[in-house]
C-alpha positions as MATLAB code, in Angstrom:
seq = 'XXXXXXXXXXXXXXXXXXXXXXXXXXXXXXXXXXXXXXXXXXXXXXXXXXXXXXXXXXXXXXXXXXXXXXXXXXXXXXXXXXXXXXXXXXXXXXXXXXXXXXXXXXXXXXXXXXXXXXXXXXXXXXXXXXXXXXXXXXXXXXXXXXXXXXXXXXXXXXXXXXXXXXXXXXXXXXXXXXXXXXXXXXXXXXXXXXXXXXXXXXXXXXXXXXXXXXXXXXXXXXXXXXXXXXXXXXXXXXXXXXXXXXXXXXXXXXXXXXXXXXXXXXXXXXXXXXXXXXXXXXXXXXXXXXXXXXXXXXXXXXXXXXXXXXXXXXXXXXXXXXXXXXXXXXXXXXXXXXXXXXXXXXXXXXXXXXXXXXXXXXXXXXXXXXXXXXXXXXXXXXXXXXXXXXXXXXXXXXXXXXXXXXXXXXXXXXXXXXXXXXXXXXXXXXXXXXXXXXXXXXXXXXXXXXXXXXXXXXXXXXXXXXXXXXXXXXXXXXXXXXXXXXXXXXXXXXXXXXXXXXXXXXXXXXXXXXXXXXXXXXXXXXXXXXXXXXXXXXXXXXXXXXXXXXXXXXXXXXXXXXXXXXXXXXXXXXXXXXX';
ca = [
       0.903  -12.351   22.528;
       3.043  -11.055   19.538;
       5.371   -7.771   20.377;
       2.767   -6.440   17.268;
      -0.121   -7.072   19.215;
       1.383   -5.950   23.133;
       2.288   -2.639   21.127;
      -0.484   -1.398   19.159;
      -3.177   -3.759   21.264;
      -6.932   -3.476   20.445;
      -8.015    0.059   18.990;
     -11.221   -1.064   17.812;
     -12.983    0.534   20.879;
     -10.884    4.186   20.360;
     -12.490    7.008   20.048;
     -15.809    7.168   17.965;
     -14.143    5.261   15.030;
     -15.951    3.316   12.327;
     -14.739    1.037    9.872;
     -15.264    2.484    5.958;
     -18.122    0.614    4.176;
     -17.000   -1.993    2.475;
     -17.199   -2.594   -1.069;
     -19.550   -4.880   -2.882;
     -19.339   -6.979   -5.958;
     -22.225   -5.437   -7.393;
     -20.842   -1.709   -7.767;
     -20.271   -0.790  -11.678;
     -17.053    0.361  -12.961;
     -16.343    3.879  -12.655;
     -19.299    4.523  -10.905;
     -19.103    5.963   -6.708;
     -21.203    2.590   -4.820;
     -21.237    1.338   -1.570;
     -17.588    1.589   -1.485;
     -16.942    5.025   -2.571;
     -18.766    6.964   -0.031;
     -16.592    8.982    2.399;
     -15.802    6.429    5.280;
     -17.241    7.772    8.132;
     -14.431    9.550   10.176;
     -12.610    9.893   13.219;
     -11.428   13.110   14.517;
      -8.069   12.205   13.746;
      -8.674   11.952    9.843;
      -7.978   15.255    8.619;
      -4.476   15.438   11.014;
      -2.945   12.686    9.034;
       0.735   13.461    8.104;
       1.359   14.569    4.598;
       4.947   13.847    3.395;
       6.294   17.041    1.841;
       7.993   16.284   -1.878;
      11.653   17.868   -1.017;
      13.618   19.332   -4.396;
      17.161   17.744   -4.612;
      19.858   19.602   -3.234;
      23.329   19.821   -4.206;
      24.529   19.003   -0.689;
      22.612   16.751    1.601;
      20.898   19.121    4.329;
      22.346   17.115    7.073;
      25.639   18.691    5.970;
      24.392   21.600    5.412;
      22.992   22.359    8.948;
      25.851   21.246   11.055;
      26.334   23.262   13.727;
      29.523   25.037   13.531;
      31.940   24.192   16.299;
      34.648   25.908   17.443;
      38.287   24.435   17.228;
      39.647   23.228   20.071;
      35.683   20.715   19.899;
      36.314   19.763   16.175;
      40.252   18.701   17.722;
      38.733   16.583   20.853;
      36.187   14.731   18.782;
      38.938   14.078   15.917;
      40.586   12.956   18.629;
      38.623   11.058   20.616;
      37.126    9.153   17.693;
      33.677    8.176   15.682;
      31.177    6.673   17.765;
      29.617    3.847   16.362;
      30.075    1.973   12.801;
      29.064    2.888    9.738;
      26.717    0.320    8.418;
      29.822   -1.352    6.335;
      31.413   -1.767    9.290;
      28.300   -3.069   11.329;
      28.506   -6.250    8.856;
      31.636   -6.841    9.167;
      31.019   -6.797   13.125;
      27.905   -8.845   13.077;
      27.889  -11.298   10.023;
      24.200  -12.657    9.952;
      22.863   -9.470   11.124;
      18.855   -8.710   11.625;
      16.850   -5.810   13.073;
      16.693   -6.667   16.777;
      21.212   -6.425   16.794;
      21.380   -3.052   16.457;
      20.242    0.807   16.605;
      20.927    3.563   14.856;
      22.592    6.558   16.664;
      21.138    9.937   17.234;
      22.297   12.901   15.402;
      21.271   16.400   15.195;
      18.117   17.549   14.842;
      17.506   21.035   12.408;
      13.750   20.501   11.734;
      10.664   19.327   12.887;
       8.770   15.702   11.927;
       6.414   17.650    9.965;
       9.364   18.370    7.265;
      10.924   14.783    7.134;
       9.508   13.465    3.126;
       8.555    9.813    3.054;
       8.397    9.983   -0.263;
      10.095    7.120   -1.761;
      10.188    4.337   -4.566;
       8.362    1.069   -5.447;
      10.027    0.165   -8.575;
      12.062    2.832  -11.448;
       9.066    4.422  -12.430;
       6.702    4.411   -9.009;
       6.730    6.588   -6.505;
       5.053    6.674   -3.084;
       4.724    9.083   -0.183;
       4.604    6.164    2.044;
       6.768    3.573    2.043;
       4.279    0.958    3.118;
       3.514   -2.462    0.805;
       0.885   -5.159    1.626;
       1.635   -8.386    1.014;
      -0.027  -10.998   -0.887;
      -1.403  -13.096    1.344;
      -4.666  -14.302    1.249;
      -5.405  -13.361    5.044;
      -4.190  -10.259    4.321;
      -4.390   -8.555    0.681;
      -7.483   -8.043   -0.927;
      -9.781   -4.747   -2.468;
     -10.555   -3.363    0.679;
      -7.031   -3.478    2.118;
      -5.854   -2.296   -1.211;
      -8.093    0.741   -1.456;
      -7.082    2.179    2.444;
      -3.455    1.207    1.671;
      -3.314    3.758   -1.650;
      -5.559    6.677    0.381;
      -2.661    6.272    3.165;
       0.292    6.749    0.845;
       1.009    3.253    0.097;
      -0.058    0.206   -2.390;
      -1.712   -3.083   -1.722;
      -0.852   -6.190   -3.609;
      -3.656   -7.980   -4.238;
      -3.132  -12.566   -3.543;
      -3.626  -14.656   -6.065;
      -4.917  -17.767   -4.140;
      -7.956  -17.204   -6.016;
      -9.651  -17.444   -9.723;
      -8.165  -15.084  -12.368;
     -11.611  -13.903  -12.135;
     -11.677  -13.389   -8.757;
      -8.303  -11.499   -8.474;
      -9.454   -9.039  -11.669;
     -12.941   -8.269  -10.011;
     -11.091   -7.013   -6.308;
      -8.769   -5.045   -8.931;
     -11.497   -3.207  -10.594;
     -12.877   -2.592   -6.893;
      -9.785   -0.405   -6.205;
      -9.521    1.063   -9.320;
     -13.186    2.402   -8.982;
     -12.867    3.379   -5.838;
     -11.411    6.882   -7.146;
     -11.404    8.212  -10.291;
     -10.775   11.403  -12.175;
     -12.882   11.192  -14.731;
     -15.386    8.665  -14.733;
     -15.512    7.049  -18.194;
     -17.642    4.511  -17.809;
     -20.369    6.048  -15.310;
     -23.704    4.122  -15.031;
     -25.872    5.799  -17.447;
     -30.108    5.145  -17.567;
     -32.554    5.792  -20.766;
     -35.477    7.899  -20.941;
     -37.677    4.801  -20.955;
     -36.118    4.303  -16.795;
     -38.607    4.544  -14.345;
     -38.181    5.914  -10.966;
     -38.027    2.024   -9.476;
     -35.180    1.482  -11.822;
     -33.048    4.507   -9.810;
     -34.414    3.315   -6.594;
     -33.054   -0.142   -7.212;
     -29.722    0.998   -8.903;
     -29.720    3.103   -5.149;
     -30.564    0.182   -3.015;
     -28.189   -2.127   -4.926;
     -25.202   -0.328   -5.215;
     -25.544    2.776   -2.988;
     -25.667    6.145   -5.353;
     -28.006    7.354   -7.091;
     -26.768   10.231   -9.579;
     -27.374    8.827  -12.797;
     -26.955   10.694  -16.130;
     -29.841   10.249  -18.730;
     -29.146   10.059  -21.916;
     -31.381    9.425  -25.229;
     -29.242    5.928  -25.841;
     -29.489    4.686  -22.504;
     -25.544    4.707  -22.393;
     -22.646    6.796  -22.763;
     -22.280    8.530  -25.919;
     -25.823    9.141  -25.976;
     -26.860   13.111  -26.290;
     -27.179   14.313  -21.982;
     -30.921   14.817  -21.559;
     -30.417   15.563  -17.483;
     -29.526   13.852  -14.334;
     -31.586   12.182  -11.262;
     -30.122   12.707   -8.138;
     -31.979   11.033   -4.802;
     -33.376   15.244   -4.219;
     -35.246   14.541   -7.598;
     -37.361   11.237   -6.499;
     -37.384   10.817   -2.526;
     -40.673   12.205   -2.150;
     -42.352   11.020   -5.434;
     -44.688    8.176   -4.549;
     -45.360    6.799   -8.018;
     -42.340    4.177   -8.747;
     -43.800    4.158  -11.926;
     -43.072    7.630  -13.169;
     -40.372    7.928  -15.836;
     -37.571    9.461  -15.213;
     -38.009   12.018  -17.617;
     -40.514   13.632  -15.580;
     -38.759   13.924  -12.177;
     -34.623   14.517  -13.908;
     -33.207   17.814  -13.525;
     -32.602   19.242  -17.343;
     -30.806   22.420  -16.011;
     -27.598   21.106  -15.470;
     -24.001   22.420  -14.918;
     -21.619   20.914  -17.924;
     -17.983   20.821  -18.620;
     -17.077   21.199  -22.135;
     -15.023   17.680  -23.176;
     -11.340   19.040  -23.561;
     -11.132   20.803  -20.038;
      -8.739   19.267  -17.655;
      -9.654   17.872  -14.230;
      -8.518   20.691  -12.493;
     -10.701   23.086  -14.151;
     -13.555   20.525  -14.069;
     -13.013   20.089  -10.657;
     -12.717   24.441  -10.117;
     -16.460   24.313  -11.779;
     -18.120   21.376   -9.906;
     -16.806   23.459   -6.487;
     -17.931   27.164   -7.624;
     -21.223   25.257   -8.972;
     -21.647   23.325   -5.491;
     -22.844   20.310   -7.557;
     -22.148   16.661   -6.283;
     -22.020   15.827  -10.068;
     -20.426   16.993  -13.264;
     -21.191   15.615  -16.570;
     -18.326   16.062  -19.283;
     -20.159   16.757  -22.926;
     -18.679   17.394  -26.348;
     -19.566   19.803  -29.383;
     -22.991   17.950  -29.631;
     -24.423   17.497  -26.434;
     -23.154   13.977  -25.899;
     -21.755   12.615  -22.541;
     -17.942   11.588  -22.586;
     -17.587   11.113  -18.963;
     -18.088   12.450  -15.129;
     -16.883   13.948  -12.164;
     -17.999   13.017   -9.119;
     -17.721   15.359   -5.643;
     -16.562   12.289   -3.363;
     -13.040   12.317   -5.504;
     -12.733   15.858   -4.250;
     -13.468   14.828   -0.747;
     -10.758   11.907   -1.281;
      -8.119   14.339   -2.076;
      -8.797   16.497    0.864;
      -9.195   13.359    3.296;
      -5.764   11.981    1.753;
      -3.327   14.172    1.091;
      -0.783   11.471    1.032;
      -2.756    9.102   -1.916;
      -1.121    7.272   -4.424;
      -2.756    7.688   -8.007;
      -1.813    7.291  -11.122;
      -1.116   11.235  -12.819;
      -3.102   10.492  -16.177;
      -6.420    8.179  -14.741;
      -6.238    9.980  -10.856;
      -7.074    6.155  -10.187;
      -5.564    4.722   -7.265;
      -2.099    2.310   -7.654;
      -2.739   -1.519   -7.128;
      -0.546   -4.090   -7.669;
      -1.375   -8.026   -7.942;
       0.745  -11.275   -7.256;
       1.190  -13.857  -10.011;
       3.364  -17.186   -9.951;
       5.155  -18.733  -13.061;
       2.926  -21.725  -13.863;
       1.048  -21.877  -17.664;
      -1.964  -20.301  -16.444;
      -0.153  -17.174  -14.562;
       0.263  -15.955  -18.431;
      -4.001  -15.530  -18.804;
      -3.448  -13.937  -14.922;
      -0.744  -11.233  -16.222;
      -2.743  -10.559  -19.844;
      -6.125   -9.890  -17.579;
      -4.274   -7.794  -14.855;
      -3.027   -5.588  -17.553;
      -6.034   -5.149  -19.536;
      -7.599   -3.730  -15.936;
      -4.775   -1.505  -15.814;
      -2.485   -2.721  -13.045;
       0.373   -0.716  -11.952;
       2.581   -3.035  -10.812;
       2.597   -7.078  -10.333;
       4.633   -8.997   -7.994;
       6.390  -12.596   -9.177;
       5.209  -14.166   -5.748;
       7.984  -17.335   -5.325;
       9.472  -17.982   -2.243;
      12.580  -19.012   -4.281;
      12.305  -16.142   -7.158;
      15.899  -17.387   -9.151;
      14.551  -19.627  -11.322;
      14.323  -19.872  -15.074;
      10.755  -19.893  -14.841;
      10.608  -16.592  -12.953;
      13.002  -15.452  -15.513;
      10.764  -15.935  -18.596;
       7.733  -14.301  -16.535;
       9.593  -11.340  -16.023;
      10.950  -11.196  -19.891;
       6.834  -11.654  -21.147;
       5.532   -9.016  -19.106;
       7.973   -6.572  -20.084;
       7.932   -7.568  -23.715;
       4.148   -7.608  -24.049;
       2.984   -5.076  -21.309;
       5.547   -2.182  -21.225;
       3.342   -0.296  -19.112;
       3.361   -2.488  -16.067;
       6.423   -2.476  -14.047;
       7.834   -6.231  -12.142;
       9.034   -6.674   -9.044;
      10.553   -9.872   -8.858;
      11.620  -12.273   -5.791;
      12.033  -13.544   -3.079;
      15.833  -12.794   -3.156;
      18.313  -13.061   -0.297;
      22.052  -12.966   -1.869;
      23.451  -10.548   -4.638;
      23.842  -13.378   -7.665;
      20.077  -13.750   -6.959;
      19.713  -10.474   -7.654;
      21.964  -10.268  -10.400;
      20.060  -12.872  -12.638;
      16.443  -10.836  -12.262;
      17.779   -7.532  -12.861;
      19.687   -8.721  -16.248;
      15.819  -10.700  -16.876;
      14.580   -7.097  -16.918;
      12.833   -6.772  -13.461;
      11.763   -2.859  -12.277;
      12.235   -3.895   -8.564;
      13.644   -6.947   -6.279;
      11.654   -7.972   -3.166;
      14.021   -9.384   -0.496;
      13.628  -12.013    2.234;
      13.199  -15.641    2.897;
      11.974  -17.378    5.651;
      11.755  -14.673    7.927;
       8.003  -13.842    8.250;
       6.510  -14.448   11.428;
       4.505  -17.524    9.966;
       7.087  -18.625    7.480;
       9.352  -21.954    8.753;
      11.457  -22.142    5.681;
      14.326  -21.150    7.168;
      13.448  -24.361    9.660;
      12.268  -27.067    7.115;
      14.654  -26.371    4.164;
      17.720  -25.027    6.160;
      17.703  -22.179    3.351;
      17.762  -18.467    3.553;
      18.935  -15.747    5.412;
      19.154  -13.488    8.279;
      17.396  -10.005    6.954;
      18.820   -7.131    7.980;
      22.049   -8.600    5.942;
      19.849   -9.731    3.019;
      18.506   -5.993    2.844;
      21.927   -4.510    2.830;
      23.582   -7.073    0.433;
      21.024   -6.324   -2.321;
      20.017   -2.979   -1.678;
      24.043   -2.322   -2.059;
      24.201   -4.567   -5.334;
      20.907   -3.358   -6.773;
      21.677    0.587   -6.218;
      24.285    0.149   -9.479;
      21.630   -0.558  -11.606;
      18.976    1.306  -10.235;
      16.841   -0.689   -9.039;
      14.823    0.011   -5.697;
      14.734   -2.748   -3.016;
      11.354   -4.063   -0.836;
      11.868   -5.482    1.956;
       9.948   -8.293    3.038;
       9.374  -10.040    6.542;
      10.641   -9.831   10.015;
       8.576   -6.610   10.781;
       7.332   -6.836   14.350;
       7.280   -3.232   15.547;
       7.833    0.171   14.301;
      11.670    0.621   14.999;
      11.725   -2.586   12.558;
      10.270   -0.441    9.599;
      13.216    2.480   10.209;
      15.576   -0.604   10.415;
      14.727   -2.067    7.309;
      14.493    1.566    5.260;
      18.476    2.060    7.191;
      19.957   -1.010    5.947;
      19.269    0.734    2.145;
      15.520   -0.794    1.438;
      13.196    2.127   -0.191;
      10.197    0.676    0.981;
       8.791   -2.105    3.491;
       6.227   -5.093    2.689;
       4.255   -5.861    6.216;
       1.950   -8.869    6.659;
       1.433   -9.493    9.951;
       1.801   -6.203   11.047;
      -1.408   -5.495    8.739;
      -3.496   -8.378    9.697;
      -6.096   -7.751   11.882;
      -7.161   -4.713   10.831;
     -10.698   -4.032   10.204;
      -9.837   -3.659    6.187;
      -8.338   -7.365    6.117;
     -10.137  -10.435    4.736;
     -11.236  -12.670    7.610;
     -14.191  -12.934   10.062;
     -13.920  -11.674   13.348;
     -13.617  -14.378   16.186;
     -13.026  -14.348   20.064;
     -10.317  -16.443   22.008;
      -9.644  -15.337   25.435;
     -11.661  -12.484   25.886;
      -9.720  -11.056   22.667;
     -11.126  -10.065   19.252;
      -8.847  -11.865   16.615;
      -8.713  -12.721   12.727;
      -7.338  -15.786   11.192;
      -3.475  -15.189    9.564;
      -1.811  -17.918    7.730;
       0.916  -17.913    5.880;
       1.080  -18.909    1.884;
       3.152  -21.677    2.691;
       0.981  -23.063    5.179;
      -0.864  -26.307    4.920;
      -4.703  -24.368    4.390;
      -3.676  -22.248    1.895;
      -1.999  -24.711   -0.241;
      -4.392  -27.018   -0.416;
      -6.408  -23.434   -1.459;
      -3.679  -23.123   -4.311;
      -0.689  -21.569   -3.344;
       1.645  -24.291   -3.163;
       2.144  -22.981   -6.787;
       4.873  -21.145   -5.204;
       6.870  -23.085   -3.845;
       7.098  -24.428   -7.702;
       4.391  -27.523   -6.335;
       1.418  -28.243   -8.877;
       0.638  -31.789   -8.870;
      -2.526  -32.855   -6.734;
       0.114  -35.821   -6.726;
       3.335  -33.945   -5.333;
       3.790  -34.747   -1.211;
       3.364  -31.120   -0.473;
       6.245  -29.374    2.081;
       4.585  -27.009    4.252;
       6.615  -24.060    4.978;
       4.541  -21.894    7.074;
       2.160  -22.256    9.255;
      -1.753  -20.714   10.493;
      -2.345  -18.361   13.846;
      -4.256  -15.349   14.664;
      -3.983  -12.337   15.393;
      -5.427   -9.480   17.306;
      -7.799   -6.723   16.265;
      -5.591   -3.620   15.612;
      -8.860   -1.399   14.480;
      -8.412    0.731   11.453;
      -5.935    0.905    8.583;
      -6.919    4.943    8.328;
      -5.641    4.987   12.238;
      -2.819    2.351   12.045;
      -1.014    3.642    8.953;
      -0.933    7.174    9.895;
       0.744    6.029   13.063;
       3.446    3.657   11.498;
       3.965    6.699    9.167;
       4.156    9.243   12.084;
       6.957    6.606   13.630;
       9.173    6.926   10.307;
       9.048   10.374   10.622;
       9.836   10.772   14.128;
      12.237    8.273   14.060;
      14.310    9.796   11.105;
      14.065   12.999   13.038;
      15.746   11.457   15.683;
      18.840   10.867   13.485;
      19.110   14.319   11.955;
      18.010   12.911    8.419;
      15.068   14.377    6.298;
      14.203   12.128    3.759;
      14.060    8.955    2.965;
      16.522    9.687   -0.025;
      19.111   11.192    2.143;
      19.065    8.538    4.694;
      19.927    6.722    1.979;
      22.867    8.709    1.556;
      23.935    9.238    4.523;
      24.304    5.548    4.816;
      26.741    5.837    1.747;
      28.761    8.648    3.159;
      29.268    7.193    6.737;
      27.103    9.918    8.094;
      25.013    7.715    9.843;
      25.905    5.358   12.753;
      25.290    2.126   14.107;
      25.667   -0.001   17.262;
      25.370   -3.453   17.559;
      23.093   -4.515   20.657;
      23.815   -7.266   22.755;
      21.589   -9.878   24.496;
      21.665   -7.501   27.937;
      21.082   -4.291   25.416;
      17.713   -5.461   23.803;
      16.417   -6.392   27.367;
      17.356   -3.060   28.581;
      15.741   -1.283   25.048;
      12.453   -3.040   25.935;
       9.783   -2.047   28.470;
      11.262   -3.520   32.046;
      11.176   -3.906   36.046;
       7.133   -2.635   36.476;
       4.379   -4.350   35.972;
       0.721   -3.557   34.776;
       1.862   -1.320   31.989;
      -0.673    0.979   30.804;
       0.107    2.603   27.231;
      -1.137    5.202   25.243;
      -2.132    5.395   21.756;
      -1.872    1.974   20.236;
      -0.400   -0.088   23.164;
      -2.746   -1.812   25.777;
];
């Protein structure tokens, strides 16, 4: 069993917990659906941790709130000397550095885990209060995924081991899944009958439909069915004229969604039809958005659409081109250049399209490991760099091509180059626990892509199988021999049915970790604690406290990671997420 899977064990059976419904293909754009009714929740939703937004400061807080000391203490410690390196230092220490080598040191603590901001960014112009980042895998990224990584703070990348068509319909799922205002709701004619709503209910699970005299939006509001207006009428036949409520609560088309969303609560409606000067619908406001922003405080949305982010993976071959043009015209936030080996001229030109023809959607490009790497993406025009190679726990490229590098020194080297120009660093691979995550965001990263660590949830793709008396899902990585023969030896810069193929990674399982809403909130909860634990409040100023020397390091021998690790009992029985 992974250290993943030994720490946060099986939390399917927890509590009273449910999985959220999930969403199916048949829900219409814009409209609520299967998919957009409140997932059923535990009593822990509602204490998730919200990540406070903190102003900037002119001094860093950790200098601010020293403790004063008196003289004869601030002699002895000048004296005695620093414990620990600075992380500068570390490296030249340790060359080939990762996470498992060394800890950070404690330092003094002013506040409590509630205050410590997450907040942090994906590329130049995205923000999240999480700094969590699914990867593109096909075992592991897809709508449902997506939509519980943006209500927890973060963003899920959707694969692209599928059809273009494929990949754009699980993007409109997550865009649907919460809107603002609804611009495209369902709409229904006067000619509807009552079977019509019941099948529009029974199909795609809602059933408050504006009428309008065109059948479609645009059309002059006649009233609204709602399943109060036709659950005890026993003619299917009727039309829906007859059974429609006509006295209905408005918002004039102009109003912003905070006063629309002031009148749909003081009118204790579940809907709210926008209208203009003549009567006509423009749009809709639905009461389960309001429920999502109480449920999430933490959700990552666009400002203008109150969508939710997604981003989506695309390689470099011909056809990626159609892939980017169909993203965008769905709205993507961000996409992802998804090569093992992202310095190539091919991954160059990708990056130069998007940002020529779609201005609006920011690039990450990768995988990068080394500075010169780096260098030749950011001068292609990339908003963000995603580093790693080799290092995920299904990945063997490090093994078959003897290329790559250790992580926790890829982080730093890039993060350190990439901070002159700007651009924020992912990092990628080698996560296996939570002190991994606060490693990764140490060594200068601003946010953290997890694959296996997300796997095995109840929001992944897979069915559910048992081995061993344990519930587990399929995980395989994109270099493995199944998923290339799926499609994604496209990148590893393979496309010939001809071409031996070079598998660099390989398939597994792994073990049912219950809930994205009850995981994430725990790996966030971690970060928080954990930068507590070093006197640091933000993600930002750890950051710079990295610069200044503030924070410390110590390397870890062999002996010291045994003794950091659970030892001498036996039958341990954990809390929370442990077994």
């Amino acid at each position: 069993m992974s250290s993943v899977e030994s720490h946060f064990g099986d939390v399917a059976n927890q509590g009273s917990y449910k999985a959220p419904p999930v969403m199916t293909l048949g829900e219409t754009p814009g409209s609520p659906g299967k998919g957009d009714a409140a997932p059923q929740q535990s009593p822990s939703f509602g204490q998730v941790p919200f990540s406070p937004e903190h102003k900037s400061r002119k001094a860093p807080a950790y200098l601010t709130n020293r403790p004063p000391q008196k003289t004869e203490i601030e002699q002895a410690l000048l004296e005695h000397g620093q414990d620990g390196f600075s992380l500068a230092e570390l490296l030249k220490e340790t060359p080939g550095l990762t996470y498992d080598d060394f800890l950070l040191l404690p330092g003094h603590i002013y506040f409590n885990p509630s205050d410590v901001s997450t907040s942090c960014r994906l590329t130049r112009n995205i923000r999240l209060k999480c700094p969590f980042v699914s990867s593109p895998m096909d075992t592991v990224s897809e709508s449902s995924l997506a939509v519980a990584m943006a209500l927890q703070g973060g963003i899920g990348i959707l694969h692209y081991n599928c059809t273009i068509e494929e990949q754009v319909e699980m993007l409109r799922r997550v865009k649907r899944y919460k809107n603002g205002f609804i611009t495209e709701p369902l709409t229904m004619g006067p000619d509807a009958t009552v079977k019509d709503i019941r099948t529009v209910k029974a199909t795609k699970g809602f059933s408050g439909i504006p009428i309008t005299d065109t059948g479609k939006i645009g059309g002059k509001l006649l009233g609204l069915v709602c399943t109060r207006d036709f659950d005890f009428v026993g003619d299917d036949d009727l039309p829906v004229t007859d059974v429609m409520t006509r006295d209905i609560v408005v918002a004039k088309e102009g109003c912003t969604l905070t006063q629309a969303n002031e009148l749909m609560k003081s009118s204790k409606k579940g809907k709210l039809p926008i209208v203009n000067e003549k009567g006509q619908l423009v749009a809709l406001i639905s009461r389960t958005d309001l429920l999502k922003n109480r449920d999430y405080p933490n959700c990552s949305v666009d400002k203008t659409s109150k969508q939710l982010l997604c981003g989506a993976s695309v390689g470099t071959r011909e056809s990626d081109y159609k892939r980017v043009a169909a993203l965008a015209a769905e709205h993507v936030d961000v996409i992802i250049i998804d090569s093992a080996q992202g310095d190539s001229t091919y991954q160059a030109d990708m990056i130069r399209y998007i940002k020529s023809n779609f201005p609006l959607v920011d690039v990450i490009g990768g995988n990068v490991v080394t500075s010169l790497q780096a260098a030749h993406l950011i001068q292609a025009g990339c908003d963000g760099l995603r580093v790693g190679m080799g290092v995920g726990s299904i990945c063997t490229t490090q093994e078959v091509m003897a290329c790559g590098r250790p992580q926790a020194v890829s982080v730093y080297q890039v993060a350190r180059f990439a901070r002159r120009f700007d651009i924020p660093v992912m990092a990628d691979g080698g996560i296996r626990s939570p002190g991994h995550l606060m490693k990764a965001l140490s060594l200068g990263a601003s946010c953290i892509m997890m694959g296996s660590m997300l796997a095995g949830t109840h929001e992944a793709p897979g069915e559910w199988f048992y081995q061993d008396g344990i519930r587990m899902k399929k995980y395989r990585g994109m270099g493995s021999k199944e998923a290339m023969e799926k499609g994604s030896s496209t990148r590893y810069l393979m496309n010939s049915k001809e071409t031996i193929r070079v598998e660099q990674g390989v398939s597994g399982a792994v073990a049912d970790k219950g809930s994205l809403h009850m995981f994430l909130p725990h790996l966030h909860q971690c970060i928080r604690q954990a930068l507590q634990d070093i006197g640091i409040q933000s993600v930002s100023e750890l950051h710079q406290g990295i610069t200044d020397g503030i924070v410390k390091f110590e390397k870890r021998t062999p002996a010291a990671q045994a003794e950091g690790r659970v030892h001498t009992v036996q039958h341990v029985q954990s809390s929370g997420y442990g077994r």
